[in-house]
C-alpha positions in Angstrom: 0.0 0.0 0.0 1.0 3.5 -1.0 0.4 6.9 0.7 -2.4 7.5 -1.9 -3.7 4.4 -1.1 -4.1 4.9 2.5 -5.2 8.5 1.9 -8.0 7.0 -0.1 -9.2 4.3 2.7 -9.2 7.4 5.3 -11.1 9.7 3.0 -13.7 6.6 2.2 -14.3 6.2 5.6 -14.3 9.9 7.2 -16.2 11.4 4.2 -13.7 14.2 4.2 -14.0 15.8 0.8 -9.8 17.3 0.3 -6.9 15.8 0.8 -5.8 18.9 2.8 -8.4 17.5 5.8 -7.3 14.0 5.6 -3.3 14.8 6.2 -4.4 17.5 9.2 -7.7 16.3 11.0 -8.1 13.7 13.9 -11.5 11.2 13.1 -13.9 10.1 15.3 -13.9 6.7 16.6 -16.4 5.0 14.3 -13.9 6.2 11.3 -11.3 4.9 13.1 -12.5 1.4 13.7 -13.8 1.7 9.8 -10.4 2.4 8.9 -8.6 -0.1 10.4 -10.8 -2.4 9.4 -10.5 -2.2 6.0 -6.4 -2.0 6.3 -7.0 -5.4 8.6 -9.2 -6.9 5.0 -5.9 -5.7 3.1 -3.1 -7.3 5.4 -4.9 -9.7 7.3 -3.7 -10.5 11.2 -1.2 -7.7 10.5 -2.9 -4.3 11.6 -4.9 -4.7 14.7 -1.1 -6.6 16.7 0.4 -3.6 16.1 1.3 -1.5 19.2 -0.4 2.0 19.1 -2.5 1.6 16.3 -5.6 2.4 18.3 -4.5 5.8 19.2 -3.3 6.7 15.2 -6.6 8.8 15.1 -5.1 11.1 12.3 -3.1 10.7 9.2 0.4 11.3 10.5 0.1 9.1 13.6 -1.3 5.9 11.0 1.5 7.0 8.4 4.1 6.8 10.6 3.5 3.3 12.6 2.9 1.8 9.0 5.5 2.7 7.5 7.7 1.7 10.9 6.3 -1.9 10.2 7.0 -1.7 6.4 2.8 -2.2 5.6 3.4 1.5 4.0 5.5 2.3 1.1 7.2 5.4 0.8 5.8 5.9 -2.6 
């Protein structure tokens, strides 16, 4: 998965309309569990072991623990 990727997913699931919101705003906790849901569809058993992903409640925090365990590409 990609950064555009993942901006997608997050966008899908917190109906933000810019990209702009995605990369700055937190989401509520029903986006949350939405969002990692569908990353936990993409890598299965890989997403919801990882430490701290329940707090990643905005783009930056989810960026940067995904790309720590190598499920993001730099791209």
């Amino acid at each position: 998965m990609n950064k555009n990727q993942l901006k997608k997913v997050i966008k899908k699931n917190t109906n933000s309309k810019e990209v702009a919101n995605i990369e700055t705003d937190a989401w509520d906790s029903l986006a949350h569990l939405n969002i990692l849901m569908e990353l936990e569809k993409a890598f299965p058993r890989k997403i919801t072991s990882i430490n701290g992903i329940a707090e990643a409640n905005n783009y930056k925090k989810l960026k940067n623990i995904l790309l720590s365990k190598k499920i993001l590409s730099n791209d």
